[in-house]
N, C-alpha and C positions, 0 to 999 in steps of 0.2 A: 312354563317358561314363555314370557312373553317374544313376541316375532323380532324385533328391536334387541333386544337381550341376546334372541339367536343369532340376526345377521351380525353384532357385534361380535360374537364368539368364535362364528366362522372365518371372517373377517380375521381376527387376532391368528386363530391358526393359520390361514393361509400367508400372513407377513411371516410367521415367525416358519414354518416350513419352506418357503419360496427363498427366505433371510440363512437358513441352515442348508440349506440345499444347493447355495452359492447362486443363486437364479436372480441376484440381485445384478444389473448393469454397474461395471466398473467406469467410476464418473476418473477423467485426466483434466487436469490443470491444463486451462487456456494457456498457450506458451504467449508472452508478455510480447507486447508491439515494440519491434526493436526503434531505437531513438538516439540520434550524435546530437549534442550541443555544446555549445562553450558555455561554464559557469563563468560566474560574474568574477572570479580570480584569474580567469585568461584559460584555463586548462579544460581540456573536451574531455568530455563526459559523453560515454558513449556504450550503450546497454552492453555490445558484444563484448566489450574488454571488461566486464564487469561481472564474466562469466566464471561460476565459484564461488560468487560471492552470493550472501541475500541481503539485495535491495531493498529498501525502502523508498518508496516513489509518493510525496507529497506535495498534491496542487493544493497550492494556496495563494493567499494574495493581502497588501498589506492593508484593506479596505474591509478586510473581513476579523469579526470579533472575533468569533469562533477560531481563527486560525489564530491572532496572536494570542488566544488564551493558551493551543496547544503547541506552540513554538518552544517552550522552554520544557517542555516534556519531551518534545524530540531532544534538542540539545542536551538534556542529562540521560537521556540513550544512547548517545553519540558518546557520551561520556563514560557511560558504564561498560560498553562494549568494545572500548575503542580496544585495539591488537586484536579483535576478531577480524572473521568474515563477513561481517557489516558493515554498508555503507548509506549512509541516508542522504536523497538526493533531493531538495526543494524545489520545487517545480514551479514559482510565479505564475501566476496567473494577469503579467500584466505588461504583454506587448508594451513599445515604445516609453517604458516607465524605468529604466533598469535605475536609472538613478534613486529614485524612490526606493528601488530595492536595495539598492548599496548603501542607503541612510540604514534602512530598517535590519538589517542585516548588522550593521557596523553597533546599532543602537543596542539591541539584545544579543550582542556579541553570539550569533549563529556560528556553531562548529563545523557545519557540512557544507558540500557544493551547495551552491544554490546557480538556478538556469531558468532563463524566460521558458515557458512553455507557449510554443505556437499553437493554433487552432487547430493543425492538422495532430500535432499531440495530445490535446486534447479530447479530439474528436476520436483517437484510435483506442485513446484509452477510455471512453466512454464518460469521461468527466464531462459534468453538467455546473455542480456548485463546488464551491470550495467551502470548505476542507472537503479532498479525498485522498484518502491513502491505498495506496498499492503495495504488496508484498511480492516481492517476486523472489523464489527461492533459486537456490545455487545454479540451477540446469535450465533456470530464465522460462519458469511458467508461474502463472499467478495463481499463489495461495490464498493471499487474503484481501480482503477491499470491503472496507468500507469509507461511507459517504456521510460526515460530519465529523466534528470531533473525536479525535481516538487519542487516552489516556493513556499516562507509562507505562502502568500494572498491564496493561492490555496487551500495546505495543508491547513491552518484552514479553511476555509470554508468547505472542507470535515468534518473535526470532529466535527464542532460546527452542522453540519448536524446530528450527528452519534450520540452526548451526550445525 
């Protein structure tokens, strides 16, 4: 038996003995940076009163391809789940622009809140580009996040996870 072949072997049983042995660290969900806003229909939006529910928190912006390809994937989520405990919340990414957003919005007839996202929301929640999507499940800790486009099939499987 080659030395390679050994430490591999070792290697394998000690994950899967340390893994049965429960000596594995229990990873918790970062609890989600709380955030109030008024969407762009007047009504605040506001993470604590959303307690219950699983969020979906996406920054995007109306300058980005990537995001208006996956706009109308949220929208038929919104759709499919609507009388759940889901709520998908659009996060602009574009200070001083709301109007731009109230065209783009109004144009692909968007189902959900949508709210300017300021830099300090940005910043908490660690967004760099747009698209990023945030999951944040019922007790307001983030499950899921990813950073580009994210697909129906995808997206619901995350929330049919989270309901």
């Amino acid at each position: 038996m080659t030395t390679r072949l050994l430490h591999a072997l070792i290697a394998a049983a000690a994950a899967f003995w340390l893994g049965a042995a429960g000596a594995r660290a229990e990873t918790t969900a970062p609890p989600a940076p709380r955030f109030e806003a008024q969407a762009l229909d007047g009504q605040v939006v506001d993470l604590a009163r959303l307690a219950g529910k699983v969020v979906v928190l996406n920054f995007w912006g109306t300058w980005c391809e990537a995001c208006r390809k996956e706009i109308p994937d949220f929208i038929a989520v919104q759709q499919r789940f609507a009388g759940t405990s889901l709520i998908i919340v659009g996060a602009a990414m574009e200070q001083g622009r709301e109007d731009a957003v109230k065209a783009f919005a109004k144009r692909y007839a968007v189902n959900y809140p949508l709210i300017i996202a300021d830099r300090a929301m940005s910043r908490d929640y660690g967004v760099i580009v747009a698209p990023t999507t945030v999951v944040i499940d019922k007790s307001g800790a983030i499950q899921f996040r990813r950073v580009g486009a994210v697909g129906q099939e995808e997206l619901s499987r995350w929330i049919m996870a989270l309901l």
